[in-house]
Residue, then its C-alpha position, 0 to 999 in steps of 0.5 A: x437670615x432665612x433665604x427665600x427658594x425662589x432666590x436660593x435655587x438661582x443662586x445655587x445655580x450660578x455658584x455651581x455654574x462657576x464650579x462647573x466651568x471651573x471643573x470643564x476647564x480642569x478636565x480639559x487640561x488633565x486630559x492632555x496628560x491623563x484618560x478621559x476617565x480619570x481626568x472626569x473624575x480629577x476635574x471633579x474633585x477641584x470642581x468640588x472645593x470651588x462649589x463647597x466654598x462658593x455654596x457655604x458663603x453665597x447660597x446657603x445659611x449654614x446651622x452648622x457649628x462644625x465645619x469639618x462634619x459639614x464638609x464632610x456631609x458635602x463629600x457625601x452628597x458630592x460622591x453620589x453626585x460624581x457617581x452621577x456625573x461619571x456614569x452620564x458623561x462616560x456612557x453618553x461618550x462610549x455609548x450613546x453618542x457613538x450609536x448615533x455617529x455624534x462627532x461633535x466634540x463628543x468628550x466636552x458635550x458629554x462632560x457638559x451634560x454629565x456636570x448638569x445632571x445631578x443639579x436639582x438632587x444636589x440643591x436639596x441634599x444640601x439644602x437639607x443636610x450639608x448645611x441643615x437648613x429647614 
């Protein structure tokens, strides 16, 4: 069954929000042991499972019948979309909010912004190629 975009966006939303927080909370606690940068990236990759998981039974209608070639296809849009978030949340921390003295818990605020970035390109790549809906 068809979902309607008007119905499918907020939903996608929501499951990537539940990622999302999943992906902070992971971040946070890597970071006690490990740098900034490796623990955005880390706390991507479990972010990634849980939104795969969350996206393939509450979002989208998969016409896929291979799922390893659809995980797959969700790595790719995945590795742009961390590449993104990477790029956002490291050069708001190092760049940006240091130019304008934002003590503010910089690293979580960074994070934060870096994880929504790339929400609209990742609803459409899915939509049409992870899971091949038309």
């Amino acid at each position: 069954m068809k979902k309607s975009l008007s119905r499918q966006f907020p939903t996608f939303l929501i499951t990537a929000g539940v990622a999302a927080l999943v992906n902070l909370a992971s971040r946070y606690f890597l970071n006690l042991y490990i740098s900034f940068e490796l623990s955005v990236f880390l706390a991507y990759c479990v972010g990634v499972v849980v939104a795969y998981t969350l996206a393939k039974y509450f979002v989208f209608v998969s016409r896929n019948e291979d799922l390893g070639l659809e995980f797959l296809r969700f790595i790719i849009v995945n590795v742009i979309s961390l590449a993104i978030v990477w790029t956002v949340s490291v050069s708001l921390r190092n760049i940006i909010f240091p130019g304008f003295e934002m003590d503010f818990y910089p690293e979580t605020v960074s994070h934060i912004i870096g994880v929504a970035s790339p929400a609209i390109f990742s609803f459409f790549a899915h939509k049409t190629y992870t899971f091949n809906e038309r």
